[in-house]
C-alpha positions in Angstrom: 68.0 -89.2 -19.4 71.6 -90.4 -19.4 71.8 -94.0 -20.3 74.5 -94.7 -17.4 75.3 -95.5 -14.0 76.2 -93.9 -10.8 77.0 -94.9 -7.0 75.4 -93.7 -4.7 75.6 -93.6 -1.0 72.9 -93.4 2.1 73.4 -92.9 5.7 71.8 -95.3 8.0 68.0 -94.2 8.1 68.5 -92.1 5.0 65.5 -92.1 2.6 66.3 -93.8 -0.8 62.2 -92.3 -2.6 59.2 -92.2 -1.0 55.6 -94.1 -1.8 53.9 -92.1 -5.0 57.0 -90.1 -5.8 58.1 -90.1 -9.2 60.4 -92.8 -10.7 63.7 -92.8 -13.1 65.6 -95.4 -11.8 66.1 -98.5 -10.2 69.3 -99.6 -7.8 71.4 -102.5 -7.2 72.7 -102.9 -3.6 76.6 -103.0 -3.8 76.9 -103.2 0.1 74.4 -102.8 3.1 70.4 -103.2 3.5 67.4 -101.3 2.2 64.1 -101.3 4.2 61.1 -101.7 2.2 57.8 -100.3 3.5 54.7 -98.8 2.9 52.8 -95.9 5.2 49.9 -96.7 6.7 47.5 -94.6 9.2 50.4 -93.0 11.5 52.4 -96.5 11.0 53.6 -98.3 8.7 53.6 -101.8 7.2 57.3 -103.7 6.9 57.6 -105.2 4.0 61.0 -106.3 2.7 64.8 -106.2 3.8 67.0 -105.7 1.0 70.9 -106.9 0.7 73.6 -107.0 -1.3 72.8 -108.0 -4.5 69.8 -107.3 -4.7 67.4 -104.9 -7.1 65.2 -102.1 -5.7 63.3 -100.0 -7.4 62.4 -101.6 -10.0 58.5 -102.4 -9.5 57.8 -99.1 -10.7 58.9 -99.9 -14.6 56.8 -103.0 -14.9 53.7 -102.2 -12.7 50.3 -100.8 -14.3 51.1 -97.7 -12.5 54.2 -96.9 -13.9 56.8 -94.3 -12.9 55.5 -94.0 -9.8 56.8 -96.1 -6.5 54.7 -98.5 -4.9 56.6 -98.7 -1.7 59.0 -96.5 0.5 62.8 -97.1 0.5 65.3 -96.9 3.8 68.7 -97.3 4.6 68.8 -99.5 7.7 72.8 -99.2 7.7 75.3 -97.0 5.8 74.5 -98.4 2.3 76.4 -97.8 -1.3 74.4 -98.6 -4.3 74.5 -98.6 -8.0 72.2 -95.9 -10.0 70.7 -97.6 -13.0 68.3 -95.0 -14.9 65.1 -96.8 -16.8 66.4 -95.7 -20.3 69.5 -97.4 -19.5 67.6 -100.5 -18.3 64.9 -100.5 -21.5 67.9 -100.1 -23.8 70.0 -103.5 -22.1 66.2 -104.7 -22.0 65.5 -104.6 -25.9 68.9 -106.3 -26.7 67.7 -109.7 -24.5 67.0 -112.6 -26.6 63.6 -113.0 -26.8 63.2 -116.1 -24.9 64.6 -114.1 -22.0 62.5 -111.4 -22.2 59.2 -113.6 -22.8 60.7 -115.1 -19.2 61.4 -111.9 -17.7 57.5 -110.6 -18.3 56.1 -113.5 -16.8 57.9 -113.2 -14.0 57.1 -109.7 -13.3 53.3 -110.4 -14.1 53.1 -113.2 -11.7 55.2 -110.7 -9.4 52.7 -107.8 -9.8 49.6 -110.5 -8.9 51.2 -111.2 -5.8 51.9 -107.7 -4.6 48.2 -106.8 -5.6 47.1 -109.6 -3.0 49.5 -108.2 -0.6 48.2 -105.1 -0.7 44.7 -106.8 -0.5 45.8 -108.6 2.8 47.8 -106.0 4.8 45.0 -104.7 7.0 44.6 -107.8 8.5 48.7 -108.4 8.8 48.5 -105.3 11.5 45.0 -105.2 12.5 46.0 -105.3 16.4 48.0 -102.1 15.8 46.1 -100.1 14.1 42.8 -101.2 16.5 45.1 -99.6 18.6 45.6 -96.6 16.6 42.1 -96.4 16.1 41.5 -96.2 20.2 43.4 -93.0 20.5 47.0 -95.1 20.8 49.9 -93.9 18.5 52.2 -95.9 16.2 55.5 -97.7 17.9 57.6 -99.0 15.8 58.9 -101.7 18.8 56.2 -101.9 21.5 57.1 -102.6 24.9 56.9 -106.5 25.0 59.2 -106.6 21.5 61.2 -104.4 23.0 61.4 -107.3 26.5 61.2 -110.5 24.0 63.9 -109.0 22.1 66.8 -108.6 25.2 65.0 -112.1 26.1 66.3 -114.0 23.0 69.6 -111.7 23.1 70.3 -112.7 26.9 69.6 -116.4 25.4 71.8 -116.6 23.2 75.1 -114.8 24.6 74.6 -116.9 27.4 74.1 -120.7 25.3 76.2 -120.0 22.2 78.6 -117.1 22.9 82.6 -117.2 23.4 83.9 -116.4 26.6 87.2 -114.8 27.2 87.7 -113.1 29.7 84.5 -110.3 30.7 84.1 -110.5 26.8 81.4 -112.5 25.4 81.5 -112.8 21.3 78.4 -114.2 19.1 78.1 -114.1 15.6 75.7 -112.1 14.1 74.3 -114.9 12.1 73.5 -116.7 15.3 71.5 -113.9 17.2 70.0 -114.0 13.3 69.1 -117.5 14.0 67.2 -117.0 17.2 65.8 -114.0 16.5 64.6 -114.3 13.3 64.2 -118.1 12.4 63.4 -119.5 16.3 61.1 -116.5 17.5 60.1 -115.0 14.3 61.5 -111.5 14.7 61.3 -109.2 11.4 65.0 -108.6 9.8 63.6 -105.3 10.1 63.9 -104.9 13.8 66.3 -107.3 14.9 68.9 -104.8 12.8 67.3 -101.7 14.4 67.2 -103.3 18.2 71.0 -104.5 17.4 71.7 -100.6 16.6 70.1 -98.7 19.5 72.3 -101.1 21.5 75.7 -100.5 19.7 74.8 -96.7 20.4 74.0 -97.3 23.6 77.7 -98.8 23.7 75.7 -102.2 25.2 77.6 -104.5 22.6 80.2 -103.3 19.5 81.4 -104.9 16.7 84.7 -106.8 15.5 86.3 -108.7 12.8 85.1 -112.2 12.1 87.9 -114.8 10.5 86.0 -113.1 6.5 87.4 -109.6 7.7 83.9 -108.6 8.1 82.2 -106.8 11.1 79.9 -109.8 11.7 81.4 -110.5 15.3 79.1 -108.7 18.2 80.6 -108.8 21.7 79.7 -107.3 25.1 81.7 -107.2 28.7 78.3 -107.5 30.5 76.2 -110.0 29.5 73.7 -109.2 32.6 72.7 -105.5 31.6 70.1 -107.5 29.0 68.7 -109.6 32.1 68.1 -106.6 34.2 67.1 -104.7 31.4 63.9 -107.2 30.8 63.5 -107.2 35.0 63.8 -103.4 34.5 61.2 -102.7 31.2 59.1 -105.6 32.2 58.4 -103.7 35.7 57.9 -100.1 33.8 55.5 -101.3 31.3 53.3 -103.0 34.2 52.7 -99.6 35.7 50.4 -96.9 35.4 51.7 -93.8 33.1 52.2 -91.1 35.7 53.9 -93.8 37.7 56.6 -94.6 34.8 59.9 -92.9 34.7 59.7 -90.3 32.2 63.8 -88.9 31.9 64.3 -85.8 29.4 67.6 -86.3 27.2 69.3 -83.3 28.9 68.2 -84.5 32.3 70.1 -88.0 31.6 73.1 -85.6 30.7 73.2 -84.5 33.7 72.5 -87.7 35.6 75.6 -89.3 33.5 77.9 -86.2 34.4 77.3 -87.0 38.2 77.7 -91.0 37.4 81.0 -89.8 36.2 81.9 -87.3 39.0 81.4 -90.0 41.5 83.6 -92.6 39.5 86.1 -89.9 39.2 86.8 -89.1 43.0 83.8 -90.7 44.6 81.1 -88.7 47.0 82.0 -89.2 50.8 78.1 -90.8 51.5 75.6 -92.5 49.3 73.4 -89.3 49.4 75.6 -86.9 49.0 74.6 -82.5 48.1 76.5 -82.3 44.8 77.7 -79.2 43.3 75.7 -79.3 39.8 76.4 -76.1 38.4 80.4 -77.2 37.5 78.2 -80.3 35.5 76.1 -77.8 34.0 79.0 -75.2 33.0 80.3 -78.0 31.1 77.4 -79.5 29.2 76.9 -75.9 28.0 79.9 -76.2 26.6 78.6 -78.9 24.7 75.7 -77.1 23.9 73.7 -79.0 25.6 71.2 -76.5 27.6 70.0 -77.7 31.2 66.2 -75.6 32.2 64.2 -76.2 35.0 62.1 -78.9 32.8 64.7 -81.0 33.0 65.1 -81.6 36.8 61.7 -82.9 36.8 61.7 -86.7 35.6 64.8 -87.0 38.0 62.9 -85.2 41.2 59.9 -87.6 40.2 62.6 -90.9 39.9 63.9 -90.3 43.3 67.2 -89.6 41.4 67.6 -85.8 43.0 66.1 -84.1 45.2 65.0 -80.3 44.6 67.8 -78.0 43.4 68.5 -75.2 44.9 71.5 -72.2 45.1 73.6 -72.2 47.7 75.5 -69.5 49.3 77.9 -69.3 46.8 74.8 -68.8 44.4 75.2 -72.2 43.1 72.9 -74.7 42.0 73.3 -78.0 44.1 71.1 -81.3 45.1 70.5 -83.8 47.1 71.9 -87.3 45.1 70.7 -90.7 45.6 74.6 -92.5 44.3 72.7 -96.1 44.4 70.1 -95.0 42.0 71.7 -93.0 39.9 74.6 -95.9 39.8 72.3 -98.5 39.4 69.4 -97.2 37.3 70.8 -94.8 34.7 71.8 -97.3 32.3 68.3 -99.0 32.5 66.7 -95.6 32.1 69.0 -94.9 28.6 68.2 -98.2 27.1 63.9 -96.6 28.0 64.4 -93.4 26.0 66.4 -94.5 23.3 63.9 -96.8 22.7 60.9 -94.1 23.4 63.1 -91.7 21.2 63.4 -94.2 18.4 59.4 -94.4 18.1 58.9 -91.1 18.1 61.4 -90.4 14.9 59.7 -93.5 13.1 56.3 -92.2 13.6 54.4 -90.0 10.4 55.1 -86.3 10.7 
């Protein structure tokens, strides 16, 4: 093993090691956050959030079981860190003063009892879940009322603490921190992941604060979280077969009419659109619409049944005021659905 150090750099959600997978080196966080968790069942248990600064890794040369990892690693944002290899570390390690390293080994023994009675205790920290799991349910990573309570304390605090100008509304991110995670006990954990489904869902972005640092979160809608919550809160309160249920390629399509109609709007609020031009172009894309995909909008009242016309193209019947009003709700509901499914134990 080299006795030096490298950088290293991870993409948000990229796996640093895995639980039981061999160990060489530990890492110190130059910039960005590590998530530290374990798998359990078809879920997992959150354990740390890691910043700059920080070590990770490192268990695994001090525990009994030794050059193995106790835990999993994952980048929550784009993340450089320092390589340190564990003959590199033992050799800086042997040239402590003694004192130090007497220090240093109490530390990591009393450290090692208390990850022993975590482990002891973690059952219970997610029994309701995984009763859940037990009853035929599958692991979500945000369940539906986290998902509610989340846009709840968001709504809160752009509207009590954030700086108007204009349609913009700035927060800090310290202070949705400060409600979310100190006020109603929100994990770092999801707070960072809820705060980037919503930057991708271009619901709020990012600016310079006075430091030069992205901390700044803004949004020119404020009101897309309350109708979110009036919008999830009504979904998760109905039966299954009842619930709108929109494949990825049929929002594609949905959002290319959205923007034919802000384009040169439709002469009536039900208009019979031309959706074969829409689905020319997201081919382009390569994105690929099939029959499948008409069905969660037939079912949502967005469309009604395509058919060809004599032109032998496809067309439909559009409802404009649902598709304008309810397409944003319904991408905030499967990014979230989406999200679950990628956390969830392949």
């Amino acid at each position: 093993m080299p006795n030096s150090s490298k950088t290293i750099f991870l993409k948000p959600n990229e796996m640093l090691f895995r639980e039981n997978e061999p160990a060489e080196n530990l890492y110190i966080i130059k910039s960005g956050m590590i998530r530290i968790f374990r798998p359990k069942g078809k879920g997992y248990i959150e354990l740390a959030v890691l910043h700059q600064g920080e070590l990770v890794g490192e268990m695994a040369l001090f525990e009994n079981n030794k050059n193995r990892r106790n835990a999993s690693a994952e980048a929550i944002v784009s993340t450089e860190l320092y390589e340190v290899s564990f003959d590199a570390f033992k050799n800086a390690y042997d040239k402590l003063n003694p004192w130090f390293q007497t220090i240093l080994n109490t530390l990591t023994s009393r450290l090692n009892i208390q990850n022993t009675k975590v482990k002891a205790f973690e059952s219970n920290s997610v029994s309701m879940d995984y009763n859940e799991l037990r009853a035929g349910g599958v692991y979500n990573f945000f369940k539906e009322i986290e998902v509610i309570r989340l846009f709840s304390v968001f709504y809160m605090a752009f509207k009590c603490q954030a700086d108007q100008q204009g349609n913009e509304s700035t927060i800090h991110e310290s202070t949705l921190d400060l409600f979310s995670h100190d006020i109603f006990s929100f994990s770092e954990v999801k707070i960072k992941e809820f705060i980037k489904i919503l930057e991708n869902l271009n619901l709020i972005q990012r600016k310079p604060d006075k430091e030069g640092q992205l901390k700044l979160i803004y949004t020119n809608d404020v009101e897309i979280f309350k109708k979110a919550i009036i919008f999830l809160n009504k979904e998760r309160h109905l039966q299954d077969d009842k619930k709108l249920h929109v494949s990825e390629n049929c929002i594609h399509l949905l959002d290319g009419i959205r923007k034919k109609h802000e384009a040169v709007p439709y002469p009536t609020l039900h208009p019979t659109v031309n959706i074969q031009g829409i689905i020319d172009e997201l081919r382009k894309e390569k994105i690929n619409i099939s029959q499948s995909d008409y069905v969660g909008a037939i079912k949502g009242n967005f469309i009604d049944e395509p058919y060809f016309n004599n032109e032998n193209k496809a067309v439909c019947g559009v409802d404009l005021n649902r598709v304008m009003s309810l397409l944003p709700m319904v991408k905030i509901l499967t990014a979230f659905e989406n999200f679950n499914q990628d956390k969830r134990l392949k």
